[in-house]
N, C-alpha and C positions, 0 to 999 in steps of 0.2 A: 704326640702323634706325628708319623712321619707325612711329608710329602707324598709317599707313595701310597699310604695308607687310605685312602680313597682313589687310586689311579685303578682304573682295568684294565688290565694287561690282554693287547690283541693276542699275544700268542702265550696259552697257558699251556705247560706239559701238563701228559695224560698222571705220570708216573717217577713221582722224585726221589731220589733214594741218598741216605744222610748217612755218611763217616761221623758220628758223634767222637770227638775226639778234644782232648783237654780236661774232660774232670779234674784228674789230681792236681795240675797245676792250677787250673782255677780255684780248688782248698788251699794251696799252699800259701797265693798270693793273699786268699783273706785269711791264714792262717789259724782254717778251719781242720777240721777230722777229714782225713783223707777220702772218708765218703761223703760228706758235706756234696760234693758237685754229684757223684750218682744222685742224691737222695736228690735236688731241687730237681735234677731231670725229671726223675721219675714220679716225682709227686705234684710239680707243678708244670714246667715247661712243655715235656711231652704232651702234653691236652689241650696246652695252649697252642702250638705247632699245629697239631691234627684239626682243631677248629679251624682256624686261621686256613688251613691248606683245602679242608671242605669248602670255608666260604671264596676262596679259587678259583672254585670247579675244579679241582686237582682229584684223580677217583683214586690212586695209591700213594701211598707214602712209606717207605720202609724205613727202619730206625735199625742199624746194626750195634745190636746193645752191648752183645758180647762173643767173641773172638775167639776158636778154637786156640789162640797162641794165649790168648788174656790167663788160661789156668798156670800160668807160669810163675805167675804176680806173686806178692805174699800170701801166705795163710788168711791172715787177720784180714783181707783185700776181697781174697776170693768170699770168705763166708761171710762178709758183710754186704758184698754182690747179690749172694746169692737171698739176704735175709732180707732186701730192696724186691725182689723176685716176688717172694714171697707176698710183700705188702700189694706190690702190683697187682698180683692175682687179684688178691683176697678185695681190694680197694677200687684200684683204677680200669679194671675190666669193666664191674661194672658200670662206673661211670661213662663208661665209651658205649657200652652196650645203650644205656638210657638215651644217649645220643645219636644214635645210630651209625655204629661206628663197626664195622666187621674188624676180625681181628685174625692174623693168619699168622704161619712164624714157616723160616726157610732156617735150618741147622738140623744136627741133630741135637736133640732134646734129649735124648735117652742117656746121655751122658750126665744128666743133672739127678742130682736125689729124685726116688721114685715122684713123693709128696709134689713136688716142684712140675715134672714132665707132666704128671695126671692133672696137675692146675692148669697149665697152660693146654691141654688136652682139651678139657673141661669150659676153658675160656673163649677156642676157637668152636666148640661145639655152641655154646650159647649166643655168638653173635653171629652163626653160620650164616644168619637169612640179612642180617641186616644190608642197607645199601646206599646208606649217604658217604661213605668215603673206605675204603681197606684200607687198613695198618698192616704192615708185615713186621715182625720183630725177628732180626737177624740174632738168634739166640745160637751158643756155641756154632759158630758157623765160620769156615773159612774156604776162598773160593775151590784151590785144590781140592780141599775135603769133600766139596759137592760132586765136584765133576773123578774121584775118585770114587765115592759110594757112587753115580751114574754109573758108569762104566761098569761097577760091579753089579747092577741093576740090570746093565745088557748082557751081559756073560751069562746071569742066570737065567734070559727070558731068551722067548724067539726072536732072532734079530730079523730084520727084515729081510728079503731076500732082494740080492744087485738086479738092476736091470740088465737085458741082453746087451754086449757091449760097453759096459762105459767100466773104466774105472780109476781111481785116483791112489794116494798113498795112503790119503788117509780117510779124508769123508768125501762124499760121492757131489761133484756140482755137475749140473748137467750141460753148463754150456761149456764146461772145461774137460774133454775125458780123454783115454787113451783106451787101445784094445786092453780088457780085463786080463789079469795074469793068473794062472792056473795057480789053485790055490788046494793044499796038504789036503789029501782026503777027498777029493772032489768035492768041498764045500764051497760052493760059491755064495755064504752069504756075507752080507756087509753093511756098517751102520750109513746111515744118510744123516749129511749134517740137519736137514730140514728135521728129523726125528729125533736126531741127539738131544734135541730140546725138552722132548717128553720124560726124558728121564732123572729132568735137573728138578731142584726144589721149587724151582719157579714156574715151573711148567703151566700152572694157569694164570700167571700175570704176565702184562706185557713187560717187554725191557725197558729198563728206565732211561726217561727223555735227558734226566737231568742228574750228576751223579755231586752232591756238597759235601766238601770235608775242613771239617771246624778244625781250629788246634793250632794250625802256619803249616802241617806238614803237606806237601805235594805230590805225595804219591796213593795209588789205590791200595793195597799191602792188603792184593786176592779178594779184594769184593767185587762180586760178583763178575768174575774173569772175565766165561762166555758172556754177558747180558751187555756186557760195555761197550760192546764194538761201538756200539754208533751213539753213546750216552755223551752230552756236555757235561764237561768237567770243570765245578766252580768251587774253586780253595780263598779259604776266608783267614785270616790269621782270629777271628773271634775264638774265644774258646766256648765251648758246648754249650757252658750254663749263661752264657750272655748271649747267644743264637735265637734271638728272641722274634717274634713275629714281624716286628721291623725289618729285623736282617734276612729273614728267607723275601722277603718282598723285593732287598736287593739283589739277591740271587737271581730272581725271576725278573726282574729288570735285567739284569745281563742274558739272560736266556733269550730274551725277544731279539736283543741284538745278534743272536746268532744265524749263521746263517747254515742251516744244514745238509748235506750236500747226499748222505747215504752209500759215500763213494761213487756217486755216478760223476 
């Protein structure tokens, strides 16, 4: 048991959100099956994480499982991914549900075998009401592709309409504007950043306080683009399947230290 592992952290984020990253080299080093690290995620880790971050006080936690770029991987990679998927359903929902655990997912899903999207469908509808902690599962998801399908979301709806006066190049702030420029057709409408948000997959979570990514690598590689403006960023060289309830407790130690500012 760590030192920190009875500390209470004055400053707990609302909403932490995890770059899982390192499976395969984590099998290579114990020179397991290249899914050997998905599978201990998904069968043990992950529920150890999620307890661990309820007893926190933490109310979201999103796990980005898998990567619009990840279908690039091998064959043999992708359908053993997705044959983990499957166990999850069938397995580990419900044990989250038992626990009270809601379950949400940001991607599209519709890109995975029918069987697979109606599970996860099926998964999010059965812990709909639950309320000790939301899991988000960043399923096929990459941050372009969000804010691309968005976008396409506004093209087909009514978009707002500008206010008299103000306008920008691109999203509308109000303490920043210039006289509006006559716009093809006399359409004067225009998206407002404050609304752009409704039409992302995260639309009913808040943005994440705190963004961790396992593995050594330092960069975000499009999670969740818009939602990071103002997210702490804590890189770990741990790899995934050793990111164990010890190590998010240091994470969240370094978080207290921070000092966050909002841009003001």
């Amino acid at each position: 048991m760590s030192e920190l592992s009875a500390f209470r952290f004055p400053v707990t984020p609302t909403h932490i959100a995890i770059i899982m990253d390192g499976n395969r080299r984590w099998a290579r080093e114990k020179r397991k099956h290249v899914l050997a690290g998905h599978r201990y995620v998904a069968d043990v880790l992950l529920e150890e994480l999620v307890e661990h971050a309820a007893d926190r006080g933490i109310k979201y936690v999103t796990f980005w499982a898998w990567s619009t770029e990840n279908w690039k991987r091998t064959k043999e990679e992708v359908s053993g991914v997705i044959r983990i998927f499957q166990h999850i359903l069938k397995k580990n929902i419900d044990r989250l549900h038992r626990k009270g655990v809601r379950v949400k997912t940001i991607g599209n899903i519709e890109a995975f075998p029918k069987e697979i999207a109606k599970g996860i469908r099926d998964g999010v509808e059965k812990t709909k009401d639950n309320k000790r902690i939301t899991v988000i599962l960043a399923l096929n998801y990459g941050g372009r592709d969000e804010i691309i399908r968005a976008v396409n979301k506004i093209i087909g709806s009514t978009v707002i309409p500008a206010q008299a006066g103000i306008y920008t190049n691109n999203f509308v702030d109000s303490r920043w504007s210039l006289p509006r420029a006559p716009t093809r057709g006399g359409n004067d409408k225009i998206v407002y950043k404050k609304d752009f948000s409704r039409y992302l997959d995260t639309k009913d979570f808040p943005d994440p306080d705190l963004i961790i990514r396992t593995g050594g690598e330092k960069r975000l590689s499009g999670f969740l683009l818009w939602q990071s403006e103002y997210s702490e960023l804590y890189f770990t060289d741990t790899l995934m399947p050793d990111f164990t309830p010890e190590k998010l407790d240091e994470a969240l130690a370094d978080f207290t230290q921070r000092k966050r500012r909002f841009g003001k």
